[in-house]
C-alpha positions as CSV (number, residue, x, y, z in Angstrom):
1,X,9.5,0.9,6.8
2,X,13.0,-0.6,7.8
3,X,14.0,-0.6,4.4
4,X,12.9,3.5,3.8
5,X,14.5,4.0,7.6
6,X,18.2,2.3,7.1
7,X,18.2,3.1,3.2
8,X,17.2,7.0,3.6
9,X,14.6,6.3,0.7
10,X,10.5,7.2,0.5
11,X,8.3,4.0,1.9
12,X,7.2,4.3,-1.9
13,X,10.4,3.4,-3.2
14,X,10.9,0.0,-0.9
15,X,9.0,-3.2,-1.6
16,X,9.3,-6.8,0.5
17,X,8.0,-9.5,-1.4
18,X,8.2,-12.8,-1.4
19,X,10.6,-14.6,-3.7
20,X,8.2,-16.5,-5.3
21,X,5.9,-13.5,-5.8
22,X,6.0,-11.5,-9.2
23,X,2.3,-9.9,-9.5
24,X,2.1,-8.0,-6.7
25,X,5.9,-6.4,-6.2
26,X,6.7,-2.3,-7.1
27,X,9.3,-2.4,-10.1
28,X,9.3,1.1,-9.7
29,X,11.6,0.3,-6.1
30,X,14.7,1.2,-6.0
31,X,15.5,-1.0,-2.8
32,X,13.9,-4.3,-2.5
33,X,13.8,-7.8,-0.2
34,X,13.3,-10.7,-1.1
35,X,11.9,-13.2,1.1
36,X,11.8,-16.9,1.7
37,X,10.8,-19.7,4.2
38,X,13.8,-22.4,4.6
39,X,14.0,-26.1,6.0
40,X,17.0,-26.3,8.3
41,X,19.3,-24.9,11.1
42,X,18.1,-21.0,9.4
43,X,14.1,-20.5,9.0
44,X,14.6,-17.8,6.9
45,X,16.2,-15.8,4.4
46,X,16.4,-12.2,3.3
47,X,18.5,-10.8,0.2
48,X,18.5,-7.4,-0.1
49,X,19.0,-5.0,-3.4
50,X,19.7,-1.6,-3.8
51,X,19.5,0.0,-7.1
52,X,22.5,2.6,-8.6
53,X,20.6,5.4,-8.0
54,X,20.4,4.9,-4.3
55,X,22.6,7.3,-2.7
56,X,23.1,5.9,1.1
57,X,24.4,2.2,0.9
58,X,24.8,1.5,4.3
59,X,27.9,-1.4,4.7
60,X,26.7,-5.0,5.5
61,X,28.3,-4.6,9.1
62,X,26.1,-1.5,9.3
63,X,22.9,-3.0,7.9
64,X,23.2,-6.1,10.2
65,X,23.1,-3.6,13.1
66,X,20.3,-1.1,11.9
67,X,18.1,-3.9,10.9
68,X,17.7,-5.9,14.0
69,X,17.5,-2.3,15.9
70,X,14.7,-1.2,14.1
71,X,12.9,-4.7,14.5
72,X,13.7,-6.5,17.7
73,X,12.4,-9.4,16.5
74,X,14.5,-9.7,13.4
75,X,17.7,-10.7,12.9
76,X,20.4,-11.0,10.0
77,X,23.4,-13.2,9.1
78,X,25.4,-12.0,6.6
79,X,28.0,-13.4,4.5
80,X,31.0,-11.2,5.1
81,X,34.0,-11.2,1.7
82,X,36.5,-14.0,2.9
83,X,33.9,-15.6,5.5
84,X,33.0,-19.2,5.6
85,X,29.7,-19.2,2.9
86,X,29.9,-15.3,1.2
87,X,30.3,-16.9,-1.6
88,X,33.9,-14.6,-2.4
């Protein structure tokens, strides 16, 4: 639901899966997240796709705000371009 809610998609276009699962996830999304448990200082992590078709894209800065909002008990860190482990 946070995906459908932040991405302004249908529930029936989102799908959370784990990142080991293959069976069970919807191809037909058009956003998806993958999850996964870690060992370390983070427990766990999320990576988030959105399709081309997907008209609202939100910004990271954005999506770090809306997600925890709509799930108190979540939280996100992202890798911002030029920060310490984006990878850019």
């Amino acid at each position: 639901m946070i995906l459908a809610k932040v991405f302004r998609i249908t529930l029936e276009q989102a799908d959370v899966s784990a990142d080991s699962e293959w069976e069970d996830r919807n191809w037909d999304a058009v956003v998806t997240c993958e999850y996964e448990r870690l060992r370390g200082d983070l427990n766990w992590s999320l990576t988030v796709y959105a399709a081309n078709e997907v008209e609202y894209r939100p910004s990271e800065k954005e999506l770090a705000s809306l997600v925890p909002s709509a799930s108190p008990r979540w939280f996100l860190l992202l890798g911002m371009p030029g920060s310490r482990g984006s990878g850019e």
